[in-house]
N, C-alpha and C positions, 0 to 999 in steps of 0.2 A: 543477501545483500547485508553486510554485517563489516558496512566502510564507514569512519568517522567524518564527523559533516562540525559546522560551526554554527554556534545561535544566529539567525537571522538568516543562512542558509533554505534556498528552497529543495527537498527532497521529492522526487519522484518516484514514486511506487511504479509499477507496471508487473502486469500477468500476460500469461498467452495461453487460452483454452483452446483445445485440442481433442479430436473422440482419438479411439485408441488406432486408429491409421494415421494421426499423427494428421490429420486435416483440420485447419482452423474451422471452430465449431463459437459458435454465442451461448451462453445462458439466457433462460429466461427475461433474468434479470442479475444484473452483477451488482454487490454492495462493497462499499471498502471501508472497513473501521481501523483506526489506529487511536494509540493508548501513547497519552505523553510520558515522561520519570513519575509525574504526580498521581499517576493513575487517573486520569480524567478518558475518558474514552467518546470519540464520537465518528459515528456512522453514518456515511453519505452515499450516492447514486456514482460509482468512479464513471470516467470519461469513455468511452468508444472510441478507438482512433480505426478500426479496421474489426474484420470479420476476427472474432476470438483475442483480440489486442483491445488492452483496456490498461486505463491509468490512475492515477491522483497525484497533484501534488501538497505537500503539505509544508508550511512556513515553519521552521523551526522556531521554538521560542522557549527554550528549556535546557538544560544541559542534562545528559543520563541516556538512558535509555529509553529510545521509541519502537512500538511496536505496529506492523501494520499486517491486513489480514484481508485477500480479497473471498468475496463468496462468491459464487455463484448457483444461480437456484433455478428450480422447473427444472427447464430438459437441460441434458448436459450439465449435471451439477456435478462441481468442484470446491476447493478451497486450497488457495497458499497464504500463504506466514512468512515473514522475513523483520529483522530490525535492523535501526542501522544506531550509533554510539553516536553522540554530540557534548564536543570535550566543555569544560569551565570554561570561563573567561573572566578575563578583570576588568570587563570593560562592564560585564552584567553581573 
């Protein structure tokens, strides 16, 4: 995911865990952290929408670059990475 978005913009993360037949599978437990431009970092419970399908959304409030990072942990552990760009603005 590496699309430019606007301050005040809401961004949505989403992952899809999978075992290797390619069958929606859960973690344990899934976390999603994302890192503003400022470097601030914070980690929360992402949302379940379905078997192996999980989200966050997060308010832009920054211009730079954001980083987001799903975990998942116990059985069926994985992890993806993606960021997306959030240009200036004159108005912030």
């Amino acid at each position: 995911m590496a699309n430019t978005y606007d301050i005040g913009d809401v961004v949505r993360w989403s992952v899809a865990f999978t075992d290797s037949d390619g069958t929606a599978v859960d973690p344990t437990a899934v976390v999603f952290k994302y890192q503003d431009p400022s470097g601030t970092e914070t980690s929360v419970a992402a949302v379940n929408d379905a078997v192996g399908a999980y989200h966050y959304d997060v308010t832009i409030a920054e211009a730079g670059v954001w980083h987001g990072r799903f975990e998942g942990t116990g059985t069926n552990v994985a992890a993806a990475e993606s960021y997306v760009a959030v240009r200036r603005s004159e108005f912030y």
